[in-house]
C-alpha positions as a Python dict, from the first residue, in 0.01 Angstrom:
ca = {
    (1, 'X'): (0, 0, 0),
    (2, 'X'): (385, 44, -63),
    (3, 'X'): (564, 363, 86),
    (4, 'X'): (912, 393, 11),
    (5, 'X'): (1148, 637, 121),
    (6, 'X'): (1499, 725, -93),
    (7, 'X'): (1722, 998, -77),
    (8, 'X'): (1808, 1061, -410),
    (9, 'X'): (2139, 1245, -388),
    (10, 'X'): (1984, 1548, -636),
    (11, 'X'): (1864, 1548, -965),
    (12, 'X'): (1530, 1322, -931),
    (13, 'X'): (1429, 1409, -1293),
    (14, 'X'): (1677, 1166, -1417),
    (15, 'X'): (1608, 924, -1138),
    (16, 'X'): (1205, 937, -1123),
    (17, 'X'): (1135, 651, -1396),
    (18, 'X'): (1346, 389, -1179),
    (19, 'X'): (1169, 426, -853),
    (20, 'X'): (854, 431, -1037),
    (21, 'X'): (919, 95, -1162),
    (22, 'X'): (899, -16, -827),
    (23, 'X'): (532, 135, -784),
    (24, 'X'): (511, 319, -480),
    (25, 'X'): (209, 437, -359),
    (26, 'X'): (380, 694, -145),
    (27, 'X'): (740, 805, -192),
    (28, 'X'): (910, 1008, 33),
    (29, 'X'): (1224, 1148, -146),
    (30, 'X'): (1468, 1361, -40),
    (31, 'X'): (1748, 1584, -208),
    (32, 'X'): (1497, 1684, -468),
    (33, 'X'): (1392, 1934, -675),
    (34, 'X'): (1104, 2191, -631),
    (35, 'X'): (972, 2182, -979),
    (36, 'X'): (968, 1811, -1110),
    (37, 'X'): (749, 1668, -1414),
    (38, 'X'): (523, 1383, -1295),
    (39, 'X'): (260, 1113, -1420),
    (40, 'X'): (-75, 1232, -1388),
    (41, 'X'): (-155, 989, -1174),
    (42, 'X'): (119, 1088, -902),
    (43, 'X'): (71, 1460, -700),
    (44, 'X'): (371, 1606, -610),
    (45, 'X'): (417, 1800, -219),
    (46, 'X'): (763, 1966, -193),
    (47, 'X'): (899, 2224, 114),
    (48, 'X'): (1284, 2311, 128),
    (49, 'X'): (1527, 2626, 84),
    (50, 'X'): (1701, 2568, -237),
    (51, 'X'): (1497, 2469, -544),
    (52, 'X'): (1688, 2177, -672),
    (53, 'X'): (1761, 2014, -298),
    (54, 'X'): (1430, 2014, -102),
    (55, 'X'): (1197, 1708, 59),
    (56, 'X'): (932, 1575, -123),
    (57, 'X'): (630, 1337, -125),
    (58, 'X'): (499, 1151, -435),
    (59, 'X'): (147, 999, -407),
    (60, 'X'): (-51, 796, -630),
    (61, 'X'): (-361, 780, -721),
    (62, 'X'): (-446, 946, -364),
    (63, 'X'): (-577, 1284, -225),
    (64, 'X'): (-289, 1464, -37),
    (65, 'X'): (-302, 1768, 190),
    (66, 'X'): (-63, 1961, 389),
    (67, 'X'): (-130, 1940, 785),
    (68, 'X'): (-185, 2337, 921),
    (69, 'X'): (20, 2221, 1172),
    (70, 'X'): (321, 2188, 906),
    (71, 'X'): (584, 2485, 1042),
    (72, 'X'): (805, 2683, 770),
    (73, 'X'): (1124, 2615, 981),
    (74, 'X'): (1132, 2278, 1018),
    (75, 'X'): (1435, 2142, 808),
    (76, 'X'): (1261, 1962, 673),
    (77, 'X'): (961, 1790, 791),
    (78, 'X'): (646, 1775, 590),
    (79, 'X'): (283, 1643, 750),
    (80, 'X'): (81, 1523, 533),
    (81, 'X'): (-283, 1369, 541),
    (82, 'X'): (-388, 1130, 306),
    (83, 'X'): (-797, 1097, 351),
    (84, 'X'): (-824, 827, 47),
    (85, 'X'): (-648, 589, 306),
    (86, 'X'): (-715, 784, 630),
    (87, 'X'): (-324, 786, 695),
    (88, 'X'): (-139, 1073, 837),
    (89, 'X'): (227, 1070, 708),
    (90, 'X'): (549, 1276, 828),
    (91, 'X'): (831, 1272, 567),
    (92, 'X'): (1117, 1347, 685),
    (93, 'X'): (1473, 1482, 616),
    (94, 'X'): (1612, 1621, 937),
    (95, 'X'): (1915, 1831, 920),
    (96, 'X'): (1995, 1805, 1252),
    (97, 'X'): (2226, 2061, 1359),
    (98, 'X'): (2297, 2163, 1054),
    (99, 'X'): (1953, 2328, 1024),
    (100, 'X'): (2171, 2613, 1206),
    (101, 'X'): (2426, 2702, 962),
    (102, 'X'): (2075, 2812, 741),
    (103, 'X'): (1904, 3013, 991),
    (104, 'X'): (1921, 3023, 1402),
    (105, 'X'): (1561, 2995, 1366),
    (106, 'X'): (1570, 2663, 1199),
    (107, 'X'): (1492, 2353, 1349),
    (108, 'X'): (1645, 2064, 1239),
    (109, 'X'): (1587, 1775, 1508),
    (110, 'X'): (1364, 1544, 1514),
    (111, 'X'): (1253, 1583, 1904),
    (112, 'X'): (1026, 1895, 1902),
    (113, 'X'): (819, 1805, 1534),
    (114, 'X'): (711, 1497, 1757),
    (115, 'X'): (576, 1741, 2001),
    (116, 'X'): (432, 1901, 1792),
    (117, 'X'): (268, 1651, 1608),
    (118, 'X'): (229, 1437, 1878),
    (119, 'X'): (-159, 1422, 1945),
    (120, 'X'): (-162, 1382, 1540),
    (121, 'X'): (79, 1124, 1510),
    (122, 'X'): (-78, 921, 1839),
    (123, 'X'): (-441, 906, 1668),
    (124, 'X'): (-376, 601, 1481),
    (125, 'X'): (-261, 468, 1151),
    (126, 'X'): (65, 718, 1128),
    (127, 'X'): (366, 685, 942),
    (128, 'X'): (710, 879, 964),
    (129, 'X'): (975, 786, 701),
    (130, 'X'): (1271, 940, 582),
    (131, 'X'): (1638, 1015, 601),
    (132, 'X'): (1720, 1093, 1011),
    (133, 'X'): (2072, 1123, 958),
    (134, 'X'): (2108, 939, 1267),
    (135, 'X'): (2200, 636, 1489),
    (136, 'X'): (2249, 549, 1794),
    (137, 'X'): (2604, 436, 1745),
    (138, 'X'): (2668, 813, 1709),
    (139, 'X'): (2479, 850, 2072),
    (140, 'X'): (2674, 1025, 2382),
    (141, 'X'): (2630, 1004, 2706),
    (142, 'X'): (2478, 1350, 2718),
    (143, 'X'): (2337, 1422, 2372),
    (144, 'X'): (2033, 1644, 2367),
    (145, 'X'): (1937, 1466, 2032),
    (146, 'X'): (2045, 1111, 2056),
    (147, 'X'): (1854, 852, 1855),
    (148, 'X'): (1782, 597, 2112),
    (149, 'X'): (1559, 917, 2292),
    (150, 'X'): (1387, 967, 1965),
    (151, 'X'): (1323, 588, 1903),
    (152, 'X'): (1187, 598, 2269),
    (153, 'X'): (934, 858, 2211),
    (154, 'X'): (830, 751, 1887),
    (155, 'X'): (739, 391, 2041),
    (156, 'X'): (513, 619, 2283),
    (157, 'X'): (332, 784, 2036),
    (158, 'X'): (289, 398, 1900),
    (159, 'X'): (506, 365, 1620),
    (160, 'X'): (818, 126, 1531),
    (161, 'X'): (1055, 103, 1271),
    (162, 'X'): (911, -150, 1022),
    (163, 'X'): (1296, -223, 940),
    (164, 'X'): (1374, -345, 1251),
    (165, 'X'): (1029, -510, 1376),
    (166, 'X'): (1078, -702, 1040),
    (167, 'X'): (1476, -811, 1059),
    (168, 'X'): (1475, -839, 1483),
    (169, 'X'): (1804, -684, 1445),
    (170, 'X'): (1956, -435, 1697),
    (171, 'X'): (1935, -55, 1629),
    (172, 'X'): (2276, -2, 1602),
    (173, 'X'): (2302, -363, 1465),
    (174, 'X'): (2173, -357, 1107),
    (175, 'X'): (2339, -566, 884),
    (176, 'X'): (2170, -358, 572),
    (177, 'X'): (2274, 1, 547),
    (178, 'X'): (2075, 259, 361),
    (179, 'X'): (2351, 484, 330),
    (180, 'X'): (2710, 481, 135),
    (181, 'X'): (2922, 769, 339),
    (182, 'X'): (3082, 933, 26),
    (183, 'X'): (2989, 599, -161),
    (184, 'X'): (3243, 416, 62),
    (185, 'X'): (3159, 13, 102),
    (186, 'X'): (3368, 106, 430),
    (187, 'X'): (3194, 350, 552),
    (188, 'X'): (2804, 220, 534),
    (189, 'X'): (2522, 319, 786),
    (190, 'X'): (2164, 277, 827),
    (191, 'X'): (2044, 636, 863),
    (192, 'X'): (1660, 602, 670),
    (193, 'X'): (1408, 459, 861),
    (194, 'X'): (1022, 431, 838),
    (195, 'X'): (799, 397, 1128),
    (196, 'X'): (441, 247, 1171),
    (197, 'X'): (196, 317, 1396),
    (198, 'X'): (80, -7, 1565),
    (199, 'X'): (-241, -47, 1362),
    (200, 'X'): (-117, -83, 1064),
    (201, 'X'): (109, -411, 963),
    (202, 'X'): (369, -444, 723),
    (203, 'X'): (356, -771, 446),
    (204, 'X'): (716, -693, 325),
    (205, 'X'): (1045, -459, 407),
    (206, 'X'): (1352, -429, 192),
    (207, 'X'): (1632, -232, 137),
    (208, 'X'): (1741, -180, -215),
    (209, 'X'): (2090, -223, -222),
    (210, 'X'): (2178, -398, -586),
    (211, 'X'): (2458, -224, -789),
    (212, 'X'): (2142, -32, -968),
    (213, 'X'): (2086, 168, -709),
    (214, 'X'): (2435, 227, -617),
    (215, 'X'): (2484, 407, -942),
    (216, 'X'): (2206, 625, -840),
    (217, 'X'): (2269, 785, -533),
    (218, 'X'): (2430, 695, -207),
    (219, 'X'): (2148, 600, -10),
    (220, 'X'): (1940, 297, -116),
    (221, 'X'): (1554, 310, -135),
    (222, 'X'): (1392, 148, 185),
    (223, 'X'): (1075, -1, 82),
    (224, 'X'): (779, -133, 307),
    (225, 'X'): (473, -330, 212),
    (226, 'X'): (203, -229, 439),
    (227, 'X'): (-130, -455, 458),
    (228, 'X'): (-441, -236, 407),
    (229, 'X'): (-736, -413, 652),
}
């Protein structure tokens, strides 16, 4: 099973053919549109605000329901289950504070969808992937949303970040960025993230990073090979 998440950077219509080519099974994309054109082999879940810059989920081949739990103003996280491989999946694009500047009654962090979800998330073979828009190099010493907390909790509910399980590098450390700040080599930060639930293993993790992708957006696809028992 290969899950890949990829922020886009808008317009996936012109951009769906490449990551197909590297034949995800689930795609977690964000910056995307509402109403996009896809294989009919692929089902298509989006949630967001604006039409043409939303989070969405590609699937293949694979049943796909929203969870009830899912909650209009998160911005934007989208539960998922996914009975074909009896996998529950949070994509994620998380706004952070900026959730506010759309609504008061937005949330944007990461902290209470795990609460939410927790018992869900906890029940075994659980993924969440997507663009955090974090790191802990951007921690303080009293930050109500810093990304070691979240990494913390996650590891609770029983999930790591296949990246980083994979590479034994540092969170903080990563020598392979997923993000381009304004498509600056200077500025370059790893931001996307996908973490497993401890029963399931990974066979392979990469981050796409060739000139290719570059073109593309300015965040590079982070794709994960997970073994299926």
């Amino acid at each position: 099973m290969r899950i890949i998440t990829w922020n886009c950077n808008r317009a996936f219509r012109n951009k769906l053919e490449v990551l197909l080519d590297l034949k995800p099974d689930v795609a977690v994309i964000q910056e995307c549109e509402r109403d996009l054109e896809v294989p009919p082999e692929y089902k298509y879940i989006w949630t967001g605000v604006l039409p043409k810059m939303g989070l969405g989920i590609l699937t293949r081949d694979l049943e796909a329901r929203v969870e009830p739990q899912a909650d209009s103003t998160w911005t934007f996280f989208l539960p998922i289950t996914l009975p074909n491989l009896r996998l529950n999946l949070l994509g994620t694009w998380a706004f952070n504070g900026r959730a506010n500047k759309i609504s008061p009654e937005r949330i944007g962090t990461v902290a209470p969808v795990l609460e939410r979800l927790a018992p869900w998330l906890q029940s075994g073979r659980s993924v969440m992937a997507g663009d955090f828009n974090q790191n802990i190099i951007w921690d303080t010493p009293r930050g109500t949303n810093n990304f070691r907390m979240i990494v913390h909790r996650l590891r609770q509910l029983g999930l790591r970040s296949a990246y980083h399980e994979a590479t034994l590098e540092g969170y903080g450390a990563e020598k392979h960025a997923t993000h381009l700040f304004r498509r600056k080599a200077s500025d370059q930060y790893h931001i996307d993230y996908c973490f497993l639930h401890h029963s399931l293993e990974w066979s392979n993790v990469e981050v796409k990073s060739s000139p290719e992708w570059c073109s593309l957006s300015d965040h590079f696809p982070l794709v994960i090979d997970v073994v299926d028992p």
